[in-house]
C-alpha positions in Angstrom: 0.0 0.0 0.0 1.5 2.9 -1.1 0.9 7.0 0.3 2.0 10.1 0.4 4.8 11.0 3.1 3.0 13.5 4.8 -0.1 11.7 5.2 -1.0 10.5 8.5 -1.2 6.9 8.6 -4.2 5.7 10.0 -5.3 1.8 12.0 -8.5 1.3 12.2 -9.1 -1.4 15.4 -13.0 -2.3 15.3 -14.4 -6.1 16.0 -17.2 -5.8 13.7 -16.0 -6.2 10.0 -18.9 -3.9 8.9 -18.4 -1.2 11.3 -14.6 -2.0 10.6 -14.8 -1.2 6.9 -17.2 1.7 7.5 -14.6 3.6 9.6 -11.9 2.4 7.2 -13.7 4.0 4.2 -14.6 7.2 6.2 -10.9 7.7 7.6 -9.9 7.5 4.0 -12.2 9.6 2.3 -11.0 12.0 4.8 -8.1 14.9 3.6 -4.8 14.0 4.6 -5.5 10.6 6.0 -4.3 6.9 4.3 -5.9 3.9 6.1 -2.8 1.3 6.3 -4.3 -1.4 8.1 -8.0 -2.6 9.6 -7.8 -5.1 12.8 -10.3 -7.1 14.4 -8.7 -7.7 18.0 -6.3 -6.9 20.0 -4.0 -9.0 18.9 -4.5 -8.6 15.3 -3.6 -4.9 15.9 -0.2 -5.4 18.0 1.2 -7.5 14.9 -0.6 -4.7 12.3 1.6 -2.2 14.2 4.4 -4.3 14.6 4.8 -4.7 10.8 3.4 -0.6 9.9 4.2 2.5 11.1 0.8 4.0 12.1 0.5 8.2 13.1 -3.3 7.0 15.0 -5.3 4.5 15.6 -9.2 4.5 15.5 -9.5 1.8 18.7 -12.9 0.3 19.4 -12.8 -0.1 23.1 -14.8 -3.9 23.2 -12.5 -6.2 21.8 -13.0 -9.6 21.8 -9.7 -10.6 23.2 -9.3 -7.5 25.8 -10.2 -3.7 26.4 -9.3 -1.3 24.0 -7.1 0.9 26.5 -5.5 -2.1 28.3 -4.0 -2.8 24.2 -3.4 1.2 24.6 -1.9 0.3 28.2 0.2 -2.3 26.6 1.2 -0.1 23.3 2.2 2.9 26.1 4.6 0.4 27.5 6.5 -0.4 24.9 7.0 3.3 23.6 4.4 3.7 20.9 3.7 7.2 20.9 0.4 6.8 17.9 -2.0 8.8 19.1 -5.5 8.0 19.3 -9.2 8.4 18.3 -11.8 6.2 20.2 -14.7 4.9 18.5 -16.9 3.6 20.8 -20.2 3.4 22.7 -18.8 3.7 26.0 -20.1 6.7 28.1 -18.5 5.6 31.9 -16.7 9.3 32.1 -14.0 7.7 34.1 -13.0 5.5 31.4 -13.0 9.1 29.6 -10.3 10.2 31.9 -8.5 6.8 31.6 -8.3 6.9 27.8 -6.9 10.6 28.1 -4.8 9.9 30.5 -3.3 7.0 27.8 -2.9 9.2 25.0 -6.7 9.2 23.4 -7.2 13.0 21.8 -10.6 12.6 20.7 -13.9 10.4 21.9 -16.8 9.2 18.7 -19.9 7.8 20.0 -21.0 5.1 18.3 -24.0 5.8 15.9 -22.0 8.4 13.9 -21.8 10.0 10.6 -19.4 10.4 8.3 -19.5 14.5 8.9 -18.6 13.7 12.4 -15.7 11.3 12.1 -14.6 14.0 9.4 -14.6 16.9 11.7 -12.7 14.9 14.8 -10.1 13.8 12.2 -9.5 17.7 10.4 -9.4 19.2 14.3 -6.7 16.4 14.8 -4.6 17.2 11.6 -4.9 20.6 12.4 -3.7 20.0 16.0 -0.9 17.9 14.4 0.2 20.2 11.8 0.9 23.1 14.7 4.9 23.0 15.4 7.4 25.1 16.7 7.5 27.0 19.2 4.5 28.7 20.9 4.3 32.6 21.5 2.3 32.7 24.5 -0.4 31.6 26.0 -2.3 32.3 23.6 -1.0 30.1 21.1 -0.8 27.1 22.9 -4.6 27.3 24.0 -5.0 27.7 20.5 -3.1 24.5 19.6 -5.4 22.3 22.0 -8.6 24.2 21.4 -8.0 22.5 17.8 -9.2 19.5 19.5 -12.3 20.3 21.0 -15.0 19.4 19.6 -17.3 22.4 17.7 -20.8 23.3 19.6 -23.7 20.9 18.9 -24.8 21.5 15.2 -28.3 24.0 15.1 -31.4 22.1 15.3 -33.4 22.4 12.4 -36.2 24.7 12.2 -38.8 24.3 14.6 -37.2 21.8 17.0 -36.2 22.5 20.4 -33.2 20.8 22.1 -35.6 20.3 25.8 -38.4 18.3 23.7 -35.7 16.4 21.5 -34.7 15.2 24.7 -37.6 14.7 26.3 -38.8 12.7 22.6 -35.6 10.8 22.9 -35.9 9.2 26.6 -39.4 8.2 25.7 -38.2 6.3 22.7 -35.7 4.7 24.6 -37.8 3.8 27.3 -39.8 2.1 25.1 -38.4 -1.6 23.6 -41.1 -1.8 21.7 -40.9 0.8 19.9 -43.6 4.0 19.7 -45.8 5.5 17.0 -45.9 9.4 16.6 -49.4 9.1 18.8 -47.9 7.3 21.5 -44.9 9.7 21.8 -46.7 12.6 21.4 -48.7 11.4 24.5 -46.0 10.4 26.4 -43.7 13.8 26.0 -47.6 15.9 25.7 -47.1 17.5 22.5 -48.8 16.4 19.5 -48.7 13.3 17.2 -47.4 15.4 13.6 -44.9 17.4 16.0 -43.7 14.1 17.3 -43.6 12.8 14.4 -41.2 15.2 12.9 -39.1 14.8 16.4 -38.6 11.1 15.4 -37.6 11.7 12.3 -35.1 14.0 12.9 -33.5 10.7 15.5 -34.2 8.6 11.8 -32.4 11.1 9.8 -29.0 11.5 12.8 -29.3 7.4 12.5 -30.5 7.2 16.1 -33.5 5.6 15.2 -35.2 3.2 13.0 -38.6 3.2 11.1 -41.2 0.3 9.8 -44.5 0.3 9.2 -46.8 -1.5 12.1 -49.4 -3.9 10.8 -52.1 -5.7 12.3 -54.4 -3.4 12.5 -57.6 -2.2 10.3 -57.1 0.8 8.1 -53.4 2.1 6.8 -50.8 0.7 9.5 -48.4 3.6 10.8 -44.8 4.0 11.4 -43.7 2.4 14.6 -40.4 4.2 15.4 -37.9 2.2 17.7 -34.5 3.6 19.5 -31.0 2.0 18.1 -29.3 1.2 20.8 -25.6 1.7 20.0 -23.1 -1.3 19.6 -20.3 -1.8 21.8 
């Protein structure tokens, strides 16, 4: 596999071959970034970065074979200095402050889109590309504020963040599944302003869609949560 010298050189560590070849295909559709290797475990991944030089890695943190940050752990030990992006479902904050401790510069939570991983990925080339040495204060902060993440994208027209929420625990409370009736009763707002709350989860891939049968007249849209996968 062949790339230019100044791109960075990207491992993508996921268990699910899907997911794995998803995040594979984003990273490289992604300015400055070459993917030079996909790995299934953690063991898969310490020979991938035995035989390749890798700039970061895009760790899943549920490997079959062992934690994500205990192979970070074990990669620290050794002197790898790759930095890293997580990709994960895992929300435990003090497994947050673990991974950062361990070198991880940026967290994705698993549903994402390719706009997101995109975004992480330019903030860390940009954080990358920054050398020399700083000015002041103000430069440095600079340098790191590269990193953080931009504010929650606007909400479109008509939706408010409160009843988004308030839409979204409902949906997840429910295993079933809800229609835009049932939600709209649950959060107190109406079934067609429900409805368009439940799209907007569809749309952002939070949520899923299929028509509910077994009943007289035109069946309607049950929606259902998607739980994300470790």
């Amino acid at each position: 596999m062949t790339h230019a010298a100044d791109e960075i050189r990207v491992l993508v560590v996921e268990d699910d071959p899907v997911a794995a070849d998803a995040h594979a295909l984003y990273a490289g559709r992604a300015p400055g970034f070459t993917v030079v290797g996909v790995a299934h475990s953690r063991a898969a991944a310490v020979r991938a970065l035995e035989r390749t030089p890798v700039d970061l890695i895009l760790l899943d943190l549920y490997l079959p074979d062992g934690h994500g940050l205990h192979l970070l752990r074990s990669l620290r030990a050794v002197g790898h200095s790759a930095d890293v992006i997580a990709v994960t479902s895992a929300r435990d904050l003090a497994i947050v402050r673990e991974g950062v401790s361990l070198g991880v510069v940026q967290y994705v939570l698993k549903p994402f889109t390719f706009a997101t991983l995109r975004d992480r990925l330019a903030r860390y080339a940009e954080f990358r590309a920054a050398a020399g040495e700083a000015s002041g204060q103000d430069e440095v902060d600079r340098a790191l504020a590269a990193l953080r993440a931009p504010q929650p994208a606007a909400l479109p027209k008509g939706l408010s963040a409160p009843t988004l929420e308030a839409v979204t625990r409902s949906l997840r409370a429910a295993p079933g599944g809800l229609t835009a009736a049932e939600a709209g009763t649950a959060v107190g707002i109406s079934r067609i302003t429900a409805r368009r709350y439940l799209e907007h989860l569809v749309t952002e891939g939070r949520a899923a869609r299929a028509p509910q049968y077994g009943q007289i007249g035109r069946p309607e849209l049950q929606y259902r949560w998607l739980p994300a996968r470790p």
